[in-house]
N, C-alpha and C positions, 0 to 999 in steps of 0.2 A: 569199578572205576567210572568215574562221570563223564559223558560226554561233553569234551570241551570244544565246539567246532569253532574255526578260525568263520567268521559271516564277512569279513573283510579281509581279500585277501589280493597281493598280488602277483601278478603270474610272470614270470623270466621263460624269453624265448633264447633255448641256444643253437647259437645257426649253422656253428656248422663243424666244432669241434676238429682234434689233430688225430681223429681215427682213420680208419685206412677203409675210407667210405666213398670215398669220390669216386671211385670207380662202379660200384653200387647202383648208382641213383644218380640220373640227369640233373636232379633238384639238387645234389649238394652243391653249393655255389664254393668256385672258385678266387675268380680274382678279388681285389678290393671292393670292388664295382658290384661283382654279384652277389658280393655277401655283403655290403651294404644296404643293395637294393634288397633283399631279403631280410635284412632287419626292419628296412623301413617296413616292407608291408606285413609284418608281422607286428610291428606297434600300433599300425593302422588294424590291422586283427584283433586289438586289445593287449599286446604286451605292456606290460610297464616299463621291463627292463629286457634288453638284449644284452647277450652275454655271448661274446667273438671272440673268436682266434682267426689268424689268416693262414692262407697255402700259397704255396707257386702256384701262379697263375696260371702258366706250362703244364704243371706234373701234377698239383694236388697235394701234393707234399705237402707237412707241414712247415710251417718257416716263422721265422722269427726276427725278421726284418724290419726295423724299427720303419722305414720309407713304406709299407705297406701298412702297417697300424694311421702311419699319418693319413691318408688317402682312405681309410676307412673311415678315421673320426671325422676329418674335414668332411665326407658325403653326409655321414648320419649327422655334423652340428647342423648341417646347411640343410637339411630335409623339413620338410613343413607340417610334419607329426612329430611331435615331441618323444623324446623318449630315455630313460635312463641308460647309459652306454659303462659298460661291465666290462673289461679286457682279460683276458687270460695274464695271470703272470707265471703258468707253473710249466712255462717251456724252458728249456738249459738245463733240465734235471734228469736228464733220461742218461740212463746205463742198461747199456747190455754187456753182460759179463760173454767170455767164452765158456766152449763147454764144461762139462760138470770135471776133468780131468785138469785143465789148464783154465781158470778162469778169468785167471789175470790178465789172458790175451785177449783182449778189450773187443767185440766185436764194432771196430772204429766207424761204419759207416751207418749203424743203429745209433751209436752215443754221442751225444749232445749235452754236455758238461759246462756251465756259463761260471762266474762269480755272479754274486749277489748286483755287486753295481750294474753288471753287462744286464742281467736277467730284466733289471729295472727301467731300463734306459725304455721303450716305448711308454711305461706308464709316464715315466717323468716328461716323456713331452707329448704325452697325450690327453694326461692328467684327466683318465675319467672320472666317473662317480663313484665306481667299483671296480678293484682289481683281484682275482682269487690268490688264495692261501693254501696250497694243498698243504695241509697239516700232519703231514709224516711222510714215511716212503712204504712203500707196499711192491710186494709181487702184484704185478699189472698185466692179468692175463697166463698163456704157459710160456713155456721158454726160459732164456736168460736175462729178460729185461726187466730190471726196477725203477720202479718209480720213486727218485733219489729227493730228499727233501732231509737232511740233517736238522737237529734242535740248534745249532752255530746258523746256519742258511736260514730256518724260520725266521730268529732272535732280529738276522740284521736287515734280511726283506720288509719283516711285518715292522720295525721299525721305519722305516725307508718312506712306507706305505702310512703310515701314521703322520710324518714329517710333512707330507707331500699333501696332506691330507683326501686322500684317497680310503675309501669305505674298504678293508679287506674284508673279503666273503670267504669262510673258513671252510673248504671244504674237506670234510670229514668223508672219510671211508671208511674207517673201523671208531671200536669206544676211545681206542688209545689216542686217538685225533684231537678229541674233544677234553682228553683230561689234559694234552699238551695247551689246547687252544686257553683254556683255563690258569695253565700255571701263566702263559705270557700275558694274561689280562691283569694277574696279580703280580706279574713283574713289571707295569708300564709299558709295556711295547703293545699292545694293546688297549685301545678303549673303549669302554662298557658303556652301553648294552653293545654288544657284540654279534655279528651277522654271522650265522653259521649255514653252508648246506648241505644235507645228508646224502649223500651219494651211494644209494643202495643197487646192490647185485650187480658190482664189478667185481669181475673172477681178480683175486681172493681178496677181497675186501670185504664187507657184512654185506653177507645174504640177503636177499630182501623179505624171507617170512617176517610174518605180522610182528611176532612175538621179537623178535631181532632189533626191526624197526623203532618199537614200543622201548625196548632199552635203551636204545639211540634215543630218542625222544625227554626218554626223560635221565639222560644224562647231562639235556643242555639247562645249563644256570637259568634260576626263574629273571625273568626280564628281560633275556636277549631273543634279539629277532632269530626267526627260521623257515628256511623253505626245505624241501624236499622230493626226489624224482627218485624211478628208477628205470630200467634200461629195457626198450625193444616192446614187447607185445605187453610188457607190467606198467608202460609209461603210464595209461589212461588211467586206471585203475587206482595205480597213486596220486593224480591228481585227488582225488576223492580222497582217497587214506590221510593223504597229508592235509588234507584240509577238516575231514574230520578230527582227526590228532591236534591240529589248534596250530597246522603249520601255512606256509606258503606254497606253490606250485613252482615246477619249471615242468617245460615242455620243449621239445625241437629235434631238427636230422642229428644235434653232436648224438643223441641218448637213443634213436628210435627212426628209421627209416618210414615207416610204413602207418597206412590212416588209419586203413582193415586188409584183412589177411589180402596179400597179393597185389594192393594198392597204392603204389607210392605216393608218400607226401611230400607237400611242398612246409616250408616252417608258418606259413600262414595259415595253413589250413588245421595243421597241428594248433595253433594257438585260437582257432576258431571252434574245434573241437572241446578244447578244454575248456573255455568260456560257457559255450552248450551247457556244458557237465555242469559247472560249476553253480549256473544259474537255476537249473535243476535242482542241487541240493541248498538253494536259499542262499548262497553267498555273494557278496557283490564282488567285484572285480575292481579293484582300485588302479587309478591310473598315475602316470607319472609323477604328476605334482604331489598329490597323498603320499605317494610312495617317499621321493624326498624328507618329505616332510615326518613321515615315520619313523625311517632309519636315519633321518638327520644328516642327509648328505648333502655335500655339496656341488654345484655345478658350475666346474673352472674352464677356463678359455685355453685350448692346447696351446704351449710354449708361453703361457703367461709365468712361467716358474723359470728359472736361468735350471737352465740343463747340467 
C-alpha cells in the first residue's frame, strides 16, 4: 500500500467535550467564558477549527442550554483570531437503561432524550460552520448507558443541518457509521464531498489498532474530507497516523487530559504540540480561511436565520 500523506492538513481543537472530566483537571474550562477563552487560544495555537460543547458553569455538568451556546459563539465571533466554530449536536440522545433485570426503569437522572427539533435549536441560532453527526448509537463505555442516535433521528437532524446550511461532521465510531453516513448521502439528506470524523478507541466502538483504523479509512468514499483522533495517551501518535493515512488531525481535553505522562494540559498547548509533530513530518498546517475554502463552508451571522 502506497504512502499517501495528507502535507496539508487541518487541525480541530476540542475543548472541552461532555466527559466527566472537569473534575480531573483545573484546565477543563467551564463556563461560556472559559471555554471560549480556551478556543480562542488555541486558534491562536494554530487551530483551524474548534469544536465545543458547554457545562454548568456551577457543576461541570454537561448542558444543553441553548443561552450558553449563544454566549459562546458571540465571544468566539467577536475574538480577533479567526477561527472555524464546530458545535456539538449529539447532546439529547443519552439513555441509560436500568439494570440488566428491569431495564425499562429508565435510570431518569442519566437520560437525556430531546426530539430532533429541540436537539437543533442552539445550531439553529448559532448557526455555526460545523455541527457533529454522531452516526449511530453504541454502547458508550460499561454500564447501562447508550449512546442513542436512531436512522429516523439521523434522517431528520442531518436534514435540518443541510437546510440551515451547517457542515455536519460525521462522526463515526464503528464501520456501520460510515455505511449509514453513505446511504444518507445517496438519499439527499446529505451533501457530497462529506466531512467524516474517525473516533477511535472509545470502549466499545472501533479499537484503535492500526489495522482497525486502516478499515475505517478506507471505508470513507473517495472524495470526501476526513479527520481523525483517538483518546488519552494514543492522542499524539494519531495525529501522525492520521495524517500519514491522508487524513486530518483533532487534538484537545474532550479526547486527552495530559501533555506527558503526569502533566496536565491546557487545549493550547495540546494544539501547539501537535503543530511540532506535524511540521516534523513535512505537513503544513492550514488555517482557517484554507480550511473554509476546502470543505466549502460557510460562515453565517448567529440568528441571521428565523429560529
Amino acid at each position: 500500500m502506497p504512502l499517501q500523506m495528507n502535507r496539508n492538513v487541518f487541525l480541530t481543537a476540542a475543548i472541552t467535550g461532555a466527559g466527566a472530566t472537569q473534575d480531573k483537571s483545573a484546565h477543563v474550562p467551564r463556563s461560556p467564558k472559559d471555554i471560549a477563552d480556551s478556543a480562542i487560544a488555541a486558534a491562536r495555537a494554530g487551530a483551524a477549527i474548534v469544536h465545543c460543547h458547554v457545562r454548568d458553569p456551577d457543576t461541570g455538568a454537561p448542558s444543553r442550554k441553548p443561552e450558553y451556546y449563544r454566549e459562546l459563539t458571540d465571544r468566539i465571533r467577536s475574538a480577533d483570531v479567526d477561527v472555524v466554530l464546530n458545535l456539538t449536536a449529539g447532546i439529547g440522545g443519552d439513555m441509560t437503561f436500568g439494570d440488566p433485570e428491569t431495564p425499562l426503569r429508565l435510570d431518569e437522572a442519566n437520560t437525556d432524550m430531546a426530539g430532533a427539533s429541540e436537539r437543533m435549536i442552539h445550531i439553529r441560532e448559532c448557526l455555526p460552520e460545523i455541527c457533529t453527526l454522531d452516526c449511530g448509537s453504541m454502547n458508550f463505555g460499561d454500564g447501562e448507558y447508550v449512546m442513542t442516535n436512531t436512522t429516523g433521528m439521523l434522517r431528520a437532524t442531518g436534514r435540518m443541518m443541510t437546510e440551515l446550511g451547517v457542515k455536519p461532521e460525521i462522526e463515526a465510531f464503528d464501520t456501520g457509521h460510515l455505511w449509514f453516513a453513505r446511504q444518507l448521502v445517496e438519499e439527499g439528506v446529505l451533501d457530497s464531498p462529506a466531512l467524516v470524523q474517525l473516533c477511535m478507541g472509545i470502549p466499545w466502538g472501533a479499537p484503535n489498532d492500526l489495522n482497525t483504523f486502516m478499515a475505517m479509512v478506507n471505508n470513507i468514499p473517495q472524495g470526501w474530507h476526513w479527520s481523525g483522533f483517538s483518546l488519552g495517551r494514543d492522542q499524539m501518535p494519531y495525529v501522525a497516523a492520521t495524517a500519514l493515512a491522508g487524513g486530518n488531525v483533532r487534538v484537545g481535553l474532550e479526547d486527552n487530559l495530559y501533555l506527558e505522562r503526569g502533566v496536565l494540559a491546557t487545549n493550547a498547548q495540546l494544539v501547539e504540540k501537535a503543530v511540532a509533530l506535524l511540521d516534523k513530518l513535512g505537513a503544513k498546517v492550514m488555517g482557517p480561511a484554507e480550511t473554509r475554502e476546502l470543505l466549502g463552508l460557510t460562515k453565517q451571522a448567529p440568528g441571521s436565520r428565523d429560529a
